[in-house]
VEXMI-604639 format. One record per residue: residue in one letter; x, y, z of N, C-alpha, C in turn; residue number from 1. Coordinates in pm, whole numbers, plus 50000, padded with zeros to 5 digits. Example, Ala and Ser with C-alpha at 12.3 -4.5 7.8 and 13.67 -1.06 7.14 Angstrom:
% residues 2
REC   code     nc1     nc2     nc3    cac1    cac2    cac3     cc1     cc2     cc3   pos
REC      A   51319   49431   50780   51230   49550   50780   51320   49670   50780     1
REC      S   51285   49775   50708   51367   49894   50714   51290   50003   50787     2
% end
This chain:
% residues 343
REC   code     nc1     nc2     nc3    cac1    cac2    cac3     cc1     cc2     cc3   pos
REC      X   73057   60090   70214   72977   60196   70152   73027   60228   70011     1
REC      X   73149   60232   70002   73234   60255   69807   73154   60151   69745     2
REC      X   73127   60026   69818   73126   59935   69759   73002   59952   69703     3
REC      X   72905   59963   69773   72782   59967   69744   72736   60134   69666     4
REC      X   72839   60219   69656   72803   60362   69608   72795   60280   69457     5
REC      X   72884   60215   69431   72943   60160   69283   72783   60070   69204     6
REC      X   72743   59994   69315   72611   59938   69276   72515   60060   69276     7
REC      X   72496   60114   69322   72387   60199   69297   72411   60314   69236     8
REC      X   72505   60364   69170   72524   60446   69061   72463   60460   68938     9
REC      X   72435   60334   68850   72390   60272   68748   72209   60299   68815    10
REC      X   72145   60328   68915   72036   60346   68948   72020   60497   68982    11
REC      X   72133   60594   69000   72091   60707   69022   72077   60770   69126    12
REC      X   72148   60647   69271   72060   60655   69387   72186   60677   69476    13
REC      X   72166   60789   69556   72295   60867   69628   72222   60744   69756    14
REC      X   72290   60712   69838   72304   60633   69944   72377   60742   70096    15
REC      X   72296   60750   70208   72297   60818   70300   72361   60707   70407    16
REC      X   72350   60647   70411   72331   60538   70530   72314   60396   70514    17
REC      X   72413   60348   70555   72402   60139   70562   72411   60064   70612    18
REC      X   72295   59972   70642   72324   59849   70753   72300   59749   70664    19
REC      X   72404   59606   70680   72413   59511   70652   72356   59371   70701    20
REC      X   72257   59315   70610   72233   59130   70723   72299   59049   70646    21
REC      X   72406   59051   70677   72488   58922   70550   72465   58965   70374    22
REC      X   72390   58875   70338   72384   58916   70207   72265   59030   70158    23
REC      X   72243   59070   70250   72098   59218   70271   72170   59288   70293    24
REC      X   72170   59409   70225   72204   59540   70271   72057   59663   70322    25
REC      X   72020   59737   70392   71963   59836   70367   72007   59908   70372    26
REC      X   71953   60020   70288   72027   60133   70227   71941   60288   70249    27
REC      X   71937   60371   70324   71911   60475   70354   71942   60581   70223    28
REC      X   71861   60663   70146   71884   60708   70034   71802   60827   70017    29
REC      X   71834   60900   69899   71761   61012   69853   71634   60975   69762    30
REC      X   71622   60788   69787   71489   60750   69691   71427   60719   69790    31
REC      X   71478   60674   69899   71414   60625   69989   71470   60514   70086    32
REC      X   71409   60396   70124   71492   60269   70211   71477   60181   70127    33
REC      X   71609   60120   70067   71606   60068   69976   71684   59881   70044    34
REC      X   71649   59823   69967   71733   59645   70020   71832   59631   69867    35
REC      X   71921   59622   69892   72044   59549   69769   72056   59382   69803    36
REC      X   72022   59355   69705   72047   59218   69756   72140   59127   69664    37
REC      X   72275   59077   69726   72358   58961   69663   72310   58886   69615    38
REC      X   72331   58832   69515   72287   58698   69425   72459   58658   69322    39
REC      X   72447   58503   69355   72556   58439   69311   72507   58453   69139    40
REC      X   72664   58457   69091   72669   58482   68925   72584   58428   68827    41
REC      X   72599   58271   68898   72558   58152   68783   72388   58140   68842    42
REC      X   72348   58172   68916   72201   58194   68923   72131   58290   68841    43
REC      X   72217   58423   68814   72150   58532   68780   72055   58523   68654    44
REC      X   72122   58429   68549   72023   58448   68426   71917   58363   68464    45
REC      X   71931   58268   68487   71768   58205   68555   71658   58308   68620    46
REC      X   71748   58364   68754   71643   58444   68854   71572   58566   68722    47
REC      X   71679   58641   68647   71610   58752   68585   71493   58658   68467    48
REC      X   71616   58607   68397   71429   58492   68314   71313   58457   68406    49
REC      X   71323   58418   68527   71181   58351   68584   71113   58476   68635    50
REC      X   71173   58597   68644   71130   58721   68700   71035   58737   68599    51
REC      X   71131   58739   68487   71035   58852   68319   70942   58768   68315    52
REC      X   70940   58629   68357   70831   58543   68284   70690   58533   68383    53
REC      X   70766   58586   68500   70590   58571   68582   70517   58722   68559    54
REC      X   70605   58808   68552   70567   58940   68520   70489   58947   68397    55
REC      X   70505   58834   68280   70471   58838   68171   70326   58784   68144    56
REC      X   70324   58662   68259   70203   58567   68278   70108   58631   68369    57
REC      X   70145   58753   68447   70038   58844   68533   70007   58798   68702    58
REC      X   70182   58748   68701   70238   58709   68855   70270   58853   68898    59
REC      X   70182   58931   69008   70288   59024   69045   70309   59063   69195    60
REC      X   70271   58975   69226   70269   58967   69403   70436   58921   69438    61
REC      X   70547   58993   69380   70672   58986   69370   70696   59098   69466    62
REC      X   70815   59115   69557   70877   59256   69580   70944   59298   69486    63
REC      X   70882   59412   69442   70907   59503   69322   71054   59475   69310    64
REC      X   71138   59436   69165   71281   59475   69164   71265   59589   69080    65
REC      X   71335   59690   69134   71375   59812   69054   71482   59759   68943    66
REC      X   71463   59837   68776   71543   59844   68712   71625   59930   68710    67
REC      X   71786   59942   68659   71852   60024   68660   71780   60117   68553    68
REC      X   71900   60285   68522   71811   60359   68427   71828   60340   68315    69
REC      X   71953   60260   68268   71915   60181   68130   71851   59998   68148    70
REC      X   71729   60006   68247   71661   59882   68177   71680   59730   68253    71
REC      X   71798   59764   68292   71903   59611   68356   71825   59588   68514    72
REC      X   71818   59433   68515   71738   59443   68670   71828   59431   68797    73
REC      X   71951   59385   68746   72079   59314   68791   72189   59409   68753    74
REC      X   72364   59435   68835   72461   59492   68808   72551   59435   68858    75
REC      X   72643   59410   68772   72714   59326   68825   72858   59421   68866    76
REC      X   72955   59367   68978   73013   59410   69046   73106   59339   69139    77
REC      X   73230   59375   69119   73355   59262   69233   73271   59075   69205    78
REC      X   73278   59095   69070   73230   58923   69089   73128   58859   69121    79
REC      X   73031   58985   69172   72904   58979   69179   72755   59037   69164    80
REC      X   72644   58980   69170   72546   59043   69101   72494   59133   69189    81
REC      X   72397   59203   69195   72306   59271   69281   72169   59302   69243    82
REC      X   72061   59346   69249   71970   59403   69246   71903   59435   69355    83
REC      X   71806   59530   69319   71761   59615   69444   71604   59618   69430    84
REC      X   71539   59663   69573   71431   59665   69589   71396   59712   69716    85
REC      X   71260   59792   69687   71238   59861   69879   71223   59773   69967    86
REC      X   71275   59800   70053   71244   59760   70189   71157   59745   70269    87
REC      X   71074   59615   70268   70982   59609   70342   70943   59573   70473    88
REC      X   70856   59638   70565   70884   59668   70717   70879   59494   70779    89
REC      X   70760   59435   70679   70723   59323   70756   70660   59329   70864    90
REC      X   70582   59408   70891   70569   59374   71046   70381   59337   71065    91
REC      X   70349   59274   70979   70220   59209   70979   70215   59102   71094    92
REC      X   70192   59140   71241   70156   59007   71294   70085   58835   71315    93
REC      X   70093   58776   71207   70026   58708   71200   70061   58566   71237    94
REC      X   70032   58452   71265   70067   58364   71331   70114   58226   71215    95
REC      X   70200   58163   71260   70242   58080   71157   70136   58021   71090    96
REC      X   70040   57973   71152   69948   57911   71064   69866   57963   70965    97
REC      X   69823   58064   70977   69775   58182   70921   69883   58286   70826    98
REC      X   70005   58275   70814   70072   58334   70737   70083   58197   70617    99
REC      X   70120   58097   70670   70188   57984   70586   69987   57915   70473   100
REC      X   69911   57969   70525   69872   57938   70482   69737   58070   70355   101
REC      X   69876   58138   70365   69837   58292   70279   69962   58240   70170   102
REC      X   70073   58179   70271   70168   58163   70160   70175   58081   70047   103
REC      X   70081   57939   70125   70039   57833   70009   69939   57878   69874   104
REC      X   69838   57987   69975   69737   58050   69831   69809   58118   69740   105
REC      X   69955   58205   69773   70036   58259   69718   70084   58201   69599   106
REC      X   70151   58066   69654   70210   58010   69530   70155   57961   69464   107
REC      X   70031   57858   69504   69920   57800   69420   69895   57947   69305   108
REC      X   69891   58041   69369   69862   58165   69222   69970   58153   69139   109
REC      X   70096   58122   69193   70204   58162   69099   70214   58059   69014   110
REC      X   70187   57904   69080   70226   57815   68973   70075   57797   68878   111
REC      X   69959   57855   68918   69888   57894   68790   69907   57918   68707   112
REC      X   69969   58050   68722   69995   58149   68607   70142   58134   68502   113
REC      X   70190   58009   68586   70311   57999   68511   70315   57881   68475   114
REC      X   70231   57763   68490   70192   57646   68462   70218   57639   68288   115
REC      X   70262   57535   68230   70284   57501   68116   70316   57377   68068   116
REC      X   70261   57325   67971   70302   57168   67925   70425   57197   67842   117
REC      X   70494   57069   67845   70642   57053   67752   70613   56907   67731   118
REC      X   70641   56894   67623   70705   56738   67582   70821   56689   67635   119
REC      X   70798   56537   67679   70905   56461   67786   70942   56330   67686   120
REC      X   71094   56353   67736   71101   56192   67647   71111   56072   67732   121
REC      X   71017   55967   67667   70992   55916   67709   71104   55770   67791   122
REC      X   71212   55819   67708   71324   55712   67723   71399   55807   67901   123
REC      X   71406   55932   67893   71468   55980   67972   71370   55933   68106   124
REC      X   71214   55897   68165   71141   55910   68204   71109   55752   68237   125
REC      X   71144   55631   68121   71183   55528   68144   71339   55496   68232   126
REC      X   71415   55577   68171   71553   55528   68296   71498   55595   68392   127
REC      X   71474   55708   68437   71445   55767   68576   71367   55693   68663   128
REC      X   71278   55561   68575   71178   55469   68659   71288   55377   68694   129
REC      X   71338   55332   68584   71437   55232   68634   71557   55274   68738   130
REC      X   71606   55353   68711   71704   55386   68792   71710   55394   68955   131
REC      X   71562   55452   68986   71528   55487   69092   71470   55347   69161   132
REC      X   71410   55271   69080   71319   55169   69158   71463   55054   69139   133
REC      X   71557   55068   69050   71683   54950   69088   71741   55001   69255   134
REC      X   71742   55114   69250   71861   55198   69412   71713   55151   69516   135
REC      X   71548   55194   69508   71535   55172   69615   71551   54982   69675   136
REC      X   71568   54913   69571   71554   54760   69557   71663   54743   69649   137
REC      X   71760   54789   69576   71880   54731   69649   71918   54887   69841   138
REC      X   71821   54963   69870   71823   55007   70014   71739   54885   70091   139
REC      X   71648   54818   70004   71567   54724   70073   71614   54584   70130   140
REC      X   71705   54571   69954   71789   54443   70041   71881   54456   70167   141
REC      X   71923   54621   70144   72036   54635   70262   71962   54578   70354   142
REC      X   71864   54679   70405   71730   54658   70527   71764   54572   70605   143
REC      X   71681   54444   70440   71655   54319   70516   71800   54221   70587   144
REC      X   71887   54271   70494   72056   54212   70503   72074   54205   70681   145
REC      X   72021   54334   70660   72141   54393   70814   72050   54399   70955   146
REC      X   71903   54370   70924   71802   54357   71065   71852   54230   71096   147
REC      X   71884   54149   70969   71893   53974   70960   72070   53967   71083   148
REC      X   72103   54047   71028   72257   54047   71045   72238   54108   71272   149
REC      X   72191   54215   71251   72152   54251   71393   72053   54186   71506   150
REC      X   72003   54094   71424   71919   53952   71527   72002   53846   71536   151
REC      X   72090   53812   71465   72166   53690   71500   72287   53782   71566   152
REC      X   72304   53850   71607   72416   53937   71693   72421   53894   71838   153
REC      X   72511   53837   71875   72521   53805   72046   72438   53903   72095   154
REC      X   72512   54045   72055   72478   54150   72177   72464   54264   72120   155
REC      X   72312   54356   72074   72309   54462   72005   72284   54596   72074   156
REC      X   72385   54632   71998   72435   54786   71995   72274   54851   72040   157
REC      X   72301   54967   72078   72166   55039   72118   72076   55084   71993   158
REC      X   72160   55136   71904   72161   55154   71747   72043   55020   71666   159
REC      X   72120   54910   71724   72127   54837   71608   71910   54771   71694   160
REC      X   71927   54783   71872   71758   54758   71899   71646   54831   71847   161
REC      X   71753   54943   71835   71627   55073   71801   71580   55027   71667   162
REC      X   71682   55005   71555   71665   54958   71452   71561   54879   71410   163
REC      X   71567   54762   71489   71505   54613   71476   71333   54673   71556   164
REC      X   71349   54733   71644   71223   54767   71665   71152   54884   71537   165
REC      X   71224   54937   71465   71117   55049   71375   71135   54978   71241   166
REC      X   71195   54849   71239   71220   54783   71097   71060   54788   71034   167
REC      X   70996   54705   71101   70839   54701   70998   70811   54831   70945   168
REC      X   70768   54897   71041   70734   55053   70999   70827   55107   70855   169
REC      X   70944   55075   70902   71043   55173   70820   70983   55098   70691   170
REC      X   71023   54945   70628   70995   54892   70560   70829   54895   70491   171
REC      X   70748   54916   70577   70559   54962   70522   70591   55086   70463   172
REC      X   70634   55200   70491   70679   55324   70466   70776   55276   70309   173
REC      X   70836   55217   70318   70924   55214   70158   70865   55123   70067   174
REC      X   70775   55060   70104   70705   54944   69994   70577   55063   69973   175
REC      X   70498   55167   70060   70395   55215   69995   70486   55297   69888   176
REC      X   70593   55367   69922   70647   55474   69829   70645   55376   69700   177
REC      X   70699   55259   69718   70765   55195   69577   70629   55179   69489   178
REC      X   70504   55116   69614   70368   55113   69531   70327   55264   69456   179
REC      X   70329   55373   69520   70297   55500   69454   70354   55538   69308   180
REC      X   70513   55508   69352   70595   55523   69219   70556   55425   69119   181
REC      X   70522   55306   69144   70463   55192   69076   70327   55228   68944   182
REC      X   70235   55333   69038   70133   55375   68995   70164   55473   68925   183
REC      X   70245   55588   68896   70253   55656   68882   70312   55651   68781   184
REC      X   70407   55560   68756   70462   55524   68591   70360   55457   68527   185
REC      X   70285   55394   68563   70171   55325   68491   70076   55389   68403   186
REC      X   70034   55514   68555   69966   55610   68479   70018   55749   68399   187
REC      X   70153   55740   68394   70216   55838   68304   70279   55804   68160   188
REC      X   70354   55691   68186   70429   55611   68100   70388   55642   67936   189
REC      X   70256   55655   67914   70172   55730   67778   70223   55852   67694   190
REC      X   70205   55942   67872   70241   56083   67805   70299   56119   67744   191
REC      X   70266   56250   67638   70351   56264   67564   70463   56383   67656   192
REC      X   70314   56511   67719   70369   56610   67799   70353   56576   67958   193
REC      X   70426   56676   68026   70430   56702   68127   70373   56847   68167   194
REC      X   70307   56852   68329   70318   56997   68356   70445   57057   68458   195
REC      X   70457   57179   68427   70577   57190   68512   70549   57357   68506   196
REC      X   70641   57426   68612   70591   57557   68635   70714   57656   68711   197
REC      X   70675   57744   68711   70790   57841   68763   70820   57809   68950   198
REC      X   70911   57716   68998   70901   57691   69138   70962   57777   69217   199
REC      X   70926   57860   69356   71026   57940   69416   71189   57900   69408   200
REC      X   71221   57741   69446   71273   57719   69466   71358   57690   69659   201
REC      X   71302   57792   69710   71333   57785   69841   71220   57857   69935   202
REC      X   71123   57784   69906   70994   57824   69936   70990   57804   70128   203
REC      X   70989   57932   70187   70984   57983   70336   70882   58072   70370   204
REC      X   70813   58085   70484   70724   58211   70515   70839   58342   70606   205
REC      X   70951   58288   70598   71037   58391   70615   71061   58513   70482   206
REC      X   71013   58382   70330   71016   58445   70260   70872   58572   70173   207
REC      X   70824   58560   70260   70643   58639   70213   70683   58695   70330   208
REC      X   70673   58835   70286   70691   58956   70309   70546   59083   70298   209
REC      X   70537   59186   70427   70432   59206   70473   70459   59357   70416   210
REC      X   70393   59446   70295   70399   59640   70301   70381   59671   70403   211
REC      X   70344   59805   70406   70290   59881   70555   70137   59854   70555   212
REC      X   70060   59815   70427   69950   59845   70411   69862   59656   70439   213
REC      X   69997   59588   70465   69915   59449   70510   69927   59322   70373   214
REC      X   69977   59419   70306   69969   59313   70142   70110   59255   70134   215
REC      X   70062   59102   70101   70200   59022   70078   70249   58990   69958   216
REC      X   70387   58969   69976   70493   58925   69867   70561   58821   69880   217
REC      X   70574   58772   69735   70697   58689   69793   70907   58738   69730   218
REC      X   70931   58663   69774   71073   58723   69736   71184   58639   69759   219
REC      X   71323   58666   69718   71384   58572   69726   71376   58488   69614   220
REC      X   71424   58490   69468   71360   58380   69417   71515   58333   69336   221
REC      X   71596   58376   69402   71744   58315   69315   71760   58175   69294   222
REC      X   71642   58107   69377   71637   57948   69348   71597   57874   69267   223
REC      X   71494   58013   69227   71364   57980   69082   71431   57893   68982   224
REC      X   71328   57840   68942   71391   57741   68771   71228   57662   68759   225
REC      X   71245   57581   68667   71103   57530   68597   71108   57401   68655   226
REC      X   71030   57366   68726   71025   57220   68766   70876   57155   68772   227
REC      X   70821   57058   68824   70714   57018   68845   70653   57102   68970   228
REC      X   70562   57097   69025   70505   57172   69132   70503   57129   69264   229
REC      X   70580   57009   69295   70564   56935   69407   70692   56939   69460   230
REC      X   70813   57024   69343   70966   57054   69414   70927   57189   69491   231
REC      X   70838   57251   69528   70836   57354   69596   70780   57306   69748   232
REC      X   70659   57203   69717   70585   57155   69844   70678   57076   69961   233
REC      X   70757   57002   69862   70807   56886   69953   70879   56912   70055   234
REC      X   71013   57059   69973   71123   57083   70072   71058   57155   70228   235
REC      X   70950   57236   70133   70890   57320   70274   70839   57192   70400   236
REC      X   70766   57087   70371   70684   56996   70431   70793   56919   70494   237
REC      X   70908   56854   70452   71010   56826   70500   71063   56877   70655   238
REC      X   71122   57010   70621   71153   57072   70729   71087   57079   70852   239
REC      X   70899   57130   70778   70831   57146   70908   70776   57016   71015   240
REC      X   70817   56908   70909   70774   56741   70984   70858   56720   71040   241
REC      X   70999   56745   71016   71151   56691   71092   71154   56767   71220   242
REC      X   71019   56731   71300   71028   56780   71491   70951   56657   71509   243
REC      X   70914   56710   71712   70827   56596   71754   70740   56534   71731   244
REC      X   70710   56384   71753   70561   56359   71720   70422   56442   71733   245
REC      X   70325   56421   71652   70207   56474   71643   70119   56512   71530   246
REC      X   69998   56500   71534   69934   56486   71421   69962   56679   71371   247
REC      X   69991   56636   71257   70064   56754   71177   69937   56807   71147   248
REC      X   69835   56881   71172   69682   56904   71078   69713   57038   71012   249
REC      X   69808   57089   71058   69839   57223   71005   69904   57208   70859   250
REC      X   69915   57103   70886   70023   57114   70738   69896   57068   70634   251
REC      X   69797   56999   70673   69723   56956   70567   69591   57078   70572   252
REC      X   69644   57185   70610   69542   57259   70599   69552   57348   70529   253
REC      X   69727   57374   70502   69830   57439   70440   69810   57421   70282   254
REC      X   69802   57243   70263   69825   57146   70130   69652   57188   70117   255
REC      X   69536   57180   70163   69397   57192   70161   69390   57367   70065   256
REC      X   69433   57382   70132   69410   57584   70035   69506   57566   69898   257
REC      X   69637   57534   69922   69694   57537   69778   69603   57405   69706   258
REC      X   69557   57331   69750   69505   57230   69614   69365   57296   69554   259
REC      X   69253   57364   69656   69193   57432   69661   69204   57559   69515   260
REC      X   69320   57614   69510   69378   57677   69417   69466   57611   69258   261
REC      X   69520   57485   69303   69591   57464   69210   69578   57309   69248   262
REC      X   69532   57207   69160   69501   57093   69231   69584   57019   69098   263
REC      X   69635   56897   69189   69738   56797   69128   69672   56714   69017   264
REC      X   69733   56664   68933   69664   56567   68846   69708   56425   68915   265
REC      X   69620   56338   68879   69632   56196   68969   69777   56155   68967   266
REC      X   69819   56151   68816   70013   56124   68843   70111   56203   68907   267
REC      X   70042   56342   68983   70148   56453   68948   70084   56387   69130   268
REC      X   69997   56352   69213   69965   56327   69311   70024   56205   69373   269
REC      X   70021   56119   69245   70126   55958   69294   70271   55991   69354   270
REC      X   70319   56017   69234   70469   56073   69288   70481   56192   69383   271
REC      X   70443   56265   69398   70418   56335   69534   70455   56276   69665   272
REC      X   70304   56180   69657   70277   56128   69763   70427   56003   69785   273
REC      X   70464   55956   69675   70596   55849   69662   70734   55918   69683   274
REC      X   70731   56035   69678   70857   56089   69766   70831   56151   69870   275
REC      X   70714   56216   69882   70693   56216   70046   70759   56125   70119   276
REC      X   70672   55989   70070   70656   55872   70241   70807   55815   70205   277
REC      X   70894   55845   70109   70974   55695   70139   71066   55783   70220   278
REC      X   71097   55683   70340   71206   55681   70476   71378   55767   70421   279
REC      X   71407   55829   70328   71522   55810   70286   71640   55841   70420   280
REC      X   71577   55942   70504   71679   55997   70603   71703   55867   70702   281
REC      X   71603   55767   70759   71611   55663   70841   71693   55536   70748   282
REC      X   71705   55532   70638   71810   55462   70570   71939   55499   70519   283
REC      X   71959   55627   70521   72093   55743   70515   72166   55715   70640   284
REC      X   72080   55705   70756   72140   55704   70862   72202   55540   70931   285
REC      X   72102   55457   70872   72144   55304   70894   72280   55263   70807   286
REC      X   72260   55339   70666   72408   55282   70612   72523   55396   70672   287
REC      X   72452   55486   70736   72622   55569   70755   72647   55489   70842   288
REC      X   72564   55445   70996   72626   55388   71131   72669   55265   71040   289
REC      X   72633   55150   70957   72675   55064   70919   72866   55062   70892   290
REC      X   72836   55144   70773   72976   55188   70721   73092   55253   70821   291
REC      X   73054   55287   70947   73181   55345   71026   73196   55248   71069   292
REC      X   73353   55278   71131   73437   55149   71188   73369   55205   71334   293
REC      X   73347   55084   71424   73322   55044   71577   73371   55174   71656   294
REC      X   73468   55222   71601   73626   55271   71718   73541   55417   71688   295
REC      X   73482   55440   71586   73492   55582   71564   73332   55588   71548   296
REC      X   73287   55498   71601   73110   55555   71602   73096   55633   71700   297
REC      X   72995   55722   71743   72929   55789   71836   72812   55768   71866   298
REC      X   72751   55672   71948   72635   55561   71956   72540   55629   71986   299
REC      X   72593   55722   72075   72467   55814   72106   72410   55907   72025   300
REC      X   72532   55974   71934   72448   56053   71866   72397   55996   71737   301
REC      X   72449   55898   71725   72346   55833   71593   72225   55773   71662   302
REC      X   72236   55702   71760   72061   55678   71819   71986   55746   71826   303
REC      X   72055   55941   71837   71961   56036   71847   71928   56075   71702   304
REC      X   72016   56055   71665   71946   56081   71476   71835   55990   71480   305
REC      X   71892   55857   71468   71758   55783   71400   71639   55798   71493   306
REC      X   71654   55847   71636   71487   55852   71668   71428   55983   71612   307
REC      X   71504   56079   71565   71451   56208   71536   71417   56161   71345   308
REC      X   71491   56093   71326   71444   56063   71184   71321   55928   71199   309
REC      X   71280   55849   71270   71187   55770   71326   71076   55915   71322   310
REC      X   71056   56008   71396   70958   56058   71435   70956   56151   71306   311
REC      X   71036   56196   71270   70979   56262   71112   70911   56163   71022   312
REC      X   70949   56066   71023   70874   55947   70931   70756   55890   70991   313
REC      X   70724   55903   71076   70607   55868   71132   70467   56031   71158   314
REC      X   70541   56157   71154   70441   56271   71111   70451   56253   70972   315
REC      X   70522   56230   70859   70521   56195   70709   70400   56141   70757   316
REC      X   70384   56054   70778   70298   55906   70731   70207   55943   70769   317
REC      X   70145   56042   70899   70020   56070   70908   69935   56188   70828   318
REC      X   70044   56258   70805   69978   56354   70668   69999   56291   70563   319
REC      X   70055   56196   70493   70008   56115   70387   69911   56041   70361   320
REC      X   69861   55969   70524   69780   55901   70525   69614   55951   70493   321
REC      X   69626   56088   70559   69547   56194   70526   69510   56240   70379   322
REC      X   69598   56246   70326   69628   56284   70220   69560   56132   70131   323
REC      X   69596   56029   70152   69544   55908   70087   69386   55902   70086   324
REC      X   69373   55940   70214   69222   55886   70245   69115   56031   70188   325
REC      X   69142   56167   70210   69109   56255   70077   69122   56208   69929   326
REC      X   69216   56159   69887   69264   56109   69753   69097   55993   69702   327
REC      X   69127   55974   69828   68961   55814   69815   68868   55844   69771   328
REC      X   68828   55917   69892   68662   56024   69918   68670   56056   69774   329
REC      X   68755   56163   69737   68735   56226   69551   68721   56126   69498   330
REC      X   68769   55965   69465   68731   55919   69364   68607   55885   69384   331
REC      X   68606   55836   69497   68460   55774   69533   68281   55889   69465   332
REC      X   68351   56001   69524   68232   56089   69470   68246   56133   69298   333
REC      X   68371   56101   69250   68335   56116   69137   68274   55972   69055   334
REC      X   68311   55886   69078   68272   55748   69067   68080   55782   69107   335
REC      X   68054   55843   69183   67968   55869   69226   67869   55944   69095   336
REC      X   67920   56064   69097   67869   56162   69003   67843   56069   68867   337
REC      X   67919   55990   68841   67961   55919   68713   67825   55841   68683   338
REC      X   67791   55784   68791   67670   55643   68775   67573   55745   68797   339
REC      X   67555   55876   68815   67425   55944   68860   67428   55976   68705   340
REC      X   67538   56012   68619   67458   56105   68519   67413   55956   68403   341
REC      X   67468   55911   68389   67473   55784   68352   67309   55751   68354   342
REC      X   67239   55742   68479   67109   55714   68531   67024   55812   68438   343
% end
């Protein structure tokens, strides 16, 4: 409680009462129920810049941060930052699918409004092609090295069948990525700019937050920084594919409202779609079992990785595939539109 009297001094705000969630405090007060929230040092000037700047662009579906009474949004203290903001009840019942997909219209608003071209150089954008398409070359040779290496094997490891049975797949899955990335420098390689935009950074529906009155926020944004718009999609899509098999439709119904709102440009859609599909966790996991010595593997639990990374790569592939065959239909009807006006 000293601790936190000291942060909220600089705000004016006598503190009655405190419960702690780790790095959440709520704070019982003479302003009201207030949240303090920790934020690491070297984040802070980012989070307060990406704050002023959506506030500036007419982002404000933020949980309000209170300023101190000279101005400051942040106070720093024992080594660390803080800022504050009310406390919100959350208690909007709504069902994952139906929240997550308030949350996608959410951000599709935010990276609207914060959307901006920059000039890219083109040399930095040339090694990043190269660099990336030399490492996936040589995961491919591993691949092929070591299926080669696990068929001429007297007697294979449980590891090494599972392997040899998801080899094609794994391998269709890293040649479309390499084709996407393929396309995608082709059709960028010109540019002078790029678009890129204010990204949550750790984009959750834990993080959209419910008033009393039903209206959402988002919050949390110590992750924020300027990136392309597809570092916000991927991590979320990631997580929610890494379970059991099944056609994911939720998720493309999720990606259907934010494009709806904020729709990709064909290159900003290639590479997307080229780090989506490529396998990286089912080849993370082939060179770790590779690289341990015999004595100190754990057969079982790496067989259970790679089938759980097998079945994330195989829901990838069916919302990509989805995603491809939408990608079609649009050209097709604009190809369409094209020869009608033409006529």
């Amino acid at each position: 409680m000293e601790s936190i009297k000291t942060v909220l001094q600089p705000y004016g705000v006598e503190p009655y009462f405190l419960e702690s969630f780790g790095k959440v405090h709520k704070v019982y007060s003479n302003k009201g129920t207030l949240a303090i929230k920790e934020i690491e040092t070297k984040k802070g000037v980012d989070f307060v810049r990406n704050i002023h700047y959506l506030y500036q662009r007419g982002y404000n579906n933020i949980v309000p941060i209170f300023p101190t009474q000279d101005g400051r949004y942040a106070v720093w203290s024992n080594d660390r930052l803080y800022y504050i903001m009310p406390w919100l009840a959350n208690e909007e019942k709504e069902n994952r699918v139906e929240k997550n997909q308030m949350l996608f219209r959410e951000l599709a608003r935010m990276h609207t409004l914060s959307s901006k071209e920059v000039e890219i150089n083109k040399e930095e954008r040339n090694e990043h092609y190269e660099m990336l398409t030399s490492r996936w070359e040589k995961e491919q040779q591993f691949l092929e090295e070591y299926v080669e290496q696990c068929e001429n094997s007297e007697y294979m490891s449980p590891f090494q069948l599972y392997f040899c049975m998801y080899y094609n797949e794994l391998t269709q899955a890293l040649k479309y990525s390499q084709r996407k990335f393929n396309e995608w420098y082709e059709e960028s390689k010109e540019n002078e700019k790029v678009r890129t935009v204010i990204i949550h950074g750790k984009l959750s529906n834990e993080h959209y937050l419910f008033d009393e009155r039903g209206k959402g926020y988002m919050h949390n944004f110590e992750g924020s920084k300027v990136a392309a718009p597809f570092h916000d999609l991927l991590p979320f899509l990631t997580r929610t594919l890494k379970n059991y098999p099944k056609p994911y439709d939720e998720c493309l119904e999720w990606l259907n409202v934010y494009f709806q709102h904020f729709s990709f440009r064909k290159e900003e859609m290639q590479l997307f779609l080229s780090y989506l599909a490529y396998p990286s966790s089912l080849i993370a996991i082939t060179e770790r079992y590779y690289h341990t010595p015999v004595e100190k593997r754990n057969e079982q639990r790496f067989v259970r990785k790679l089938q759980r990374y097998y079945w994330f790569m195989k829901n990838t592939e069916y919302v990509v595939m989805q995603l491809e065959e939408i990608e079609r239909k649009k050209k097709e009807q604009e190809e369409k539109a094209k020869e009608e006006a033409a006529e």
